[in-house]
N, C-alpha and C positions, 0 to 999 in steps of 0.2 A: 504493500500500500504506500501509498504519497500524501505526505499529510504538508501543507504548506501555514506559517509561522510569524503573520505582525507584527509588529513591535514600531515602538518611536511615536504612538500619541499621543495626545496630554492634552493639555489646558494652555493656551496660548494669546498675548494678550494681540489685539489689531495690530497689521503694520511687522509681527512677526513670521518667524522664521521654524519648520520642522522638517525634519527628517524620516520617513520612513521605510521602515524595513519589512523584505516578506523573504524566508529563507524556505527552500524547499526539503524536506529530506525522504528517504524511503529508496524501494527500487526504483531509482532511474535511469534510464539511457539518456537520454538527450532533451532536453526542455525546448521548446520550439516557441511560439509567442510568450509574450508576460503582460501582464498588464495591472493596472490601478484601476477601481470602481468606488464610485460612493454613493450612500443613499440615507436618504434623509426618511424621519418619518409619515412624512408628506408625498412624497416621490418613490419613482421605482429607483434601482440600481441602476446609474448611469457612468460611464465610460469616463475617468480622466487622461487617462495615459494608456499608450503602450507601445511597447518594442520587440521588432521583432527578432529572430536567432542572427540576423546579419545586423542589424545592429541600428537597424531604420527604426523612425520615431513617428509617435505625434504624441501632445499632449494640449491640453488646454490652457490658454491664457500664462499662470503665474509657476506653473508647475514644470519639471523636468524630469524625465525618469533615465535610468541606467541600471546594466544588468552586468554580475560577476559569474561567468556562470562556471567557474570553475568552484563556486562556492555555492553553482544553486539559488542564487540570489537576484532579487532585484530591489528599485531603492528609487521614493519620489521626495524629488525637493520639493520642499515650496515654501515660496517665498510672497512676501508681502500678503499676509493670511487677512480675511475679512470673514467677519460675521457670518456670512453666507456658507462661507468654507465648511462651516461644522458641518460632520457626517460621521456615520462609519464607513470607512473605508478599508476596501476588499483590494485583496490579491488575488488573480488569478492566470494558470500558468496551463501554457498545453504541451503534457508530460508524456513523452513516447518512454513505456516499460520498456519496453524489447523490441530489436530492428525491424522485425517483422509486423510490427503493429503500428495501427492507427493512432496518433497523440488521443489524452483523453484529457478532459476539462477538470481542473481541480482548484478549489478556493481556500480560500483562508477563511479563518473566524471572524476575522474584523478587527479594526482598531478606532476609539472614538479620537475624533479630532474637535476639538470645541477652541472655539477662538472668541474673546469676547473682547466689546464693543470701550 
């Protein structure tokens, strides 16, 4: 199994800065996209970031992501945080077990991000 690992949330005042972390571990062969989600209690799970195994991006507005993957990792900055920002946010990684297989879709727990005003 592939169980994937947040970290780097918190309480953040406006105007600042956070770091997050999502680490993969279990049977893997190769990680092929990654990516950042958030979602609010209001809203569905929506896309911030992501990158793919060659190393191409996008992400939204204030945020950056990048992937170590010889540590199974990926990791979104962001910077200059608003009000808005708060969410839980999700990792999600498309984890090929074995050569012969189809990547499969795996998430994280979440981590909250609250930024206040």
């Amino acid at each position: 199994q592939v169980q994937l690992v947040e970290s780097g949330g918190g309480l953040v005042q406006a105007g600042g800065s956070l770091r997050l972390s999502c680490a993969a571990s279990g049977s893997i062969f190769r990680i092929n996209e990654m990516g950042w989600y958030r979602q609010t209690p209001e809203n569905q799970r929506a896309l911030v970031a992501r990158i793919t195994s060659g190393g191409s991006t996008y992400a939204t507005g204030r945020f950056t992501i990048s992937r170590d993957d010889a540590k199974n990792m990926v990791f979104l900055e962001m910077s200059s945080l608003k009000p808005e920002d708060t969410a839980v946010y999700y990792c999600k990684m498309m984890v090929v077990i074995e050569p012969s297989q189809y990547p499969r879709q795996y998430w994280g727990q979440g981590t909250q991000v609250t930024v206040s005003s």
